[in-house]
Structure formats: structure tokens, C-alpha cells
N, C-alpha and C positions, 0 to 999 in steps of 0.2 A: 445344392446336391440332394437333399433330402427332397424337393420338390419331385424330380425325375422317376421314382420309381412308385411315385403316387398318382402321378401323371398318366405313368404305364398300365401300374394296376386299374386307373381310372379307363383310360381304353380299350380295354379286354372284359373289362365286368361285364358290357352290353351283350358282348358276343355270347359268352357262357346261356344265357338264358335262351337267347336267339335259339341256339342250338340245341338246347335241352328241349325246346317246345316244337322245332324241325324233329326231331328224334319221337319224341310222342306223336304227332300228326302222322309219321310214317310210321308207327307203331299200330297207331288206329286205323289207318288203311287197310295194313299186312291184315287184323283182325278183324275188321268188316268183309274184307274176301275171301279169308279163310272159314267166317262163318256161311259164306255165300254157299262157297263149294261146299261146307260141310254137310248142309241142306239137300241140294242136289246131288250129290254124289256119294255120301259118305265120308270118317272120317279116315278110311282111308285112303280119300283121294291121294293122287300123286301129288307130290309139291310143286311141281313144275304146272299144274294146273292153277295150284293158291296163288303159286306166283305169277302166273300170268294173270291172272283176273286182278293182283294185285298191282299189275306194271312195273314188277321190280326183277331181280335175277333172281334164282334160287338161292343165292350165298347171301344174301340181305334176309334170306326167313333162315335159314343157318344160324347166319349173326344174332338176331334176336331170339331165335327158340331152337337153341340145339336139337331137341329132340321132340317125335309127337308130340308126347305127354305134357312137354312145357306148352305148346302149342293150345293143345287140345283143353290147357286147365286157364291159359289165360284169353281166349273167346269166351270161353265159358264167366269167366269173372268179367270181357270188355262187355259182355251184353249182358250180365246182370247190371252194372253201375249204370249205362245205358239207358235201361226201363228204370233202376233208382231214380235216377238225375231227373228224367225226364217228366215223372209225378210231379213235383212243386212246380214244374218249366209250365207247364199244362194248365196248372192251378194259374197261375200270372194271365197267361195266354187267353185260354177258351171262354167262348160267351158264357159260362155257367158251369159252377163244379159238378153236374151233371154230365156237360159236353165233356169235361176233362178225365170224368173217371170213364167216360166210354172208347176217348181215343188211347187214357193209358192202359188197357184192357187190351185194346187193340196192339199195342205193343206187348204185351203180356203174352198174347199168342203168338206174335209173332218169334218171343222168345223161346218159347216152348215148343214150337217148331224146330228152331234150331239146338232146343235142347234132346228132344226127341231123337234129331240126328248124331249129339254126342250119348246119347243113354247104355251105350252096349259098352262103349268105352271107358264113360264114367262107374259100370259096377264093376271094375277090374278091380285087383287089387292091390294098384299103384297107390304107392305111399300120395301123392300129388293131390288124389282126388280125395281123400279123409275127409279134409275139412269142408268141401263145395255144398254141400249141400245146407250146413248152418248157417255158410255165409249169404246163399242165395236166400234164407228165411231172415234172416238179420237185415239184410239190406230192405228187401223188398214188402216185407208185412208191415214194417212203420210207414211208408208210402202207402200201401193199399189202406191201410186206418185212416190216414190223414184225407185220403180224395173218400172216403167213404162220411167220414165226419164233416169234414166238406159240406156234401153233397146231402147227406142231412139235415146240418143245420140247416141250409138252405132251404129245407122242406120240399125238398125232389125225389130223393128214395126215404123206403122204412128206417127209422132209427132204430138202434142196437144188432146192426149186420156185423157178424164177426167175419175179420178180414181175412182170416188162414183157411174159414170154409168157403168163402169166396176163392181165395187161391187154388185151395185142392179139387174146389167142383171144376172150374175152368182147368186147371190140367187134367182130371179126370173125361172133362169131355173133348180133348184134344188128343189123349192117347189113340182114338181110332182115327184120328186122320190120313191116314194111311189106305184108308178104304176110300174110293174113287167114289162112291156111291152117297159118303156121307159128309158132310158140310159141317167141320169143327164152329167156324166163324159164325154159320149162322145158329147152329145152338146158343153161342157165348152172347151173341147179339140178343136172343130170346132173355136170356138171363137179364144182361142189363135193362132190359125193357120191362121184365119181370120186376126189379127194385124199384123201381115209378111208385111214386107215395099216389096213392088213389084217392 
């Protein structure tokens, strides 16, 4: 008797994860398309547009973000963790912590892109957004230290580059991306070409 609902419990455990990790994967969809549109369009695109780029109904972005603001704070947080994750991923990967701090860079604008597109939203004064802005420097400057240290030791850029003015210049030369005329990517490309140990 005692067997049977150990048996049961044992049949069910698998599933619980199964679906906790279906739940995330559609979670990460919902917020890769909602940063999509956030870009071209604004945040305040319609949701019926999030939800179409994201191929679900509108009542599945309901479900998961009641409201903009939930919305609008956790894109904000899936593409900070995103460019986190992806600095050590890069480091493993690319022929040289050189290549690696150039492609994570590369994702660095691209976030800043999409952060550009939440900025008018993010200086409201919803409780939500308080804390975004420590957490995107918490996450993201011990990465940019580590491909910079990297990429030092290695003897490919100047040693002792501090990684928060590296941060601030690249969003600083991203804020005019907005002008047709001017080429964020390729200033930032200057820059890392700039750190080349001579």
C-alpha cells in the first residue's frame, strides 16, 4: 500500500519540470517579441501586434504580464540577463577574448537599442522601474570586467580599461542613433578597434 502513492508521486515529478521549462521558453518568446516591437514601434505598441510577432493570443500576454508596466520591466530585465549570460558564453566560444568582447559589445548595443526604445517609459514614476537601472549595472559591469580582463591578459587591448566608462561611452554614443545620418555601430566598432594593444 505504501508503495502506490510513491509510485504516483514518482509519475508526476517528471512532468512538473517539463512544464515549468514549457512555461519559461513561452515566456522567452512572449519577451523576445515584445522587445522586437518595442524597437520598431514603441512601447506602446498595441498588444495584439506583441502578440502576433509572438504567435500566441493576446490572453497568454494577459496571463503572464497583467499589465504594461509588468511587461515593459520584465524585457527590460529578459535582455539584461541575455547580454549577462552571454559574456562567459562568448568567452568559451570565440577564437580570442578579443573576438568575444567585440561580439559581446555587439549585443550591448543591440540592447541599448531596445533600451532606448523603453527610456521614456522607464523615467515614469512607476514603482516597478526603481530598481532597473542598479540591477542592469549589477548584472552587466562584472561581465564587461571579465571580457575586458580577458582580453588583456591576453595582451590584445590596454590593460587597466575601466569597464563602467566603457559602458557609459557606448550608451552615450548610441543615444543619437535615432539620426538616420549617424552610424551608432560604427562609432562603437571604432572604439573596440580603438583598445587594440599597439
Amino acid at each position: 500500500m505504501t508503495g502506490t502513492p510513491t509510485e504516483v508521486d514518482g509519475a508526476h515529478r517528471p512532468a512538473a519540470p517539463r512544464k515549468r521549462a514549457d512555461a519559461r521558453r513561452n515566456e522567452e518568446t512572449l519577451l523576445a517579441a515584445a522587445a522586437r516591437v518595442f524597437v520598431t514601434s514603441g512601447v506602446d505598441a498595441p498588444v495584439r501586434d506583441i502578440a502576433a510577432a509572438a504567435g500566441v493570443g493576446i490572453g497568454t500576454i494577459y496571463r503572464h504580464f497583467p499589465t504594461r508596466a509588468d511587461l515593459i520591466v520584465a524585457v527590460y530585465r529578459h535582455q539584461v540577463e541575455a547580454c549577462a549570460e552571454a559574456g562567459p558564453a562568448l568567452l568559451e566560444t570565440s577564437s580570442s577574448p578579443h573576438a568575444a568582447l567585440a561580439a559581446w559589445i555587439d549585443l550591448f548595443v543591440d540592447f541599448l537599442v531596445t533600451k532606448h526604445g523603453l527610456a521614456g517609459a522607464l523615467q515614469s514614476d512607476h514603482a516597478s522601474y526603481d530598481a532597473l537601472h542598479a540591477y542592469f549595472i549589477d548584472r552587466l559591469l562584472p561581465v564587461a570586467a571579465q571580457l575586458l580582463d580577458a582580453a588583456a591578459a591576453a595582451g590584445e587591448i590596454r590593460p587597466g580599461l575601466d569597464p563602467y566608462v566603457l559602458m557609459r561611452g557606448i550608451g552615450n554614443l548610441c543615444i543619437a542613433s535615432t539620426d538616420e545620418r549617424y552610424d551608432a555601430r560604427r562609432m562603437v566598432e571604432l572604439v573596440v578597434a580603438g583598445m587594440r594593444q599597439q
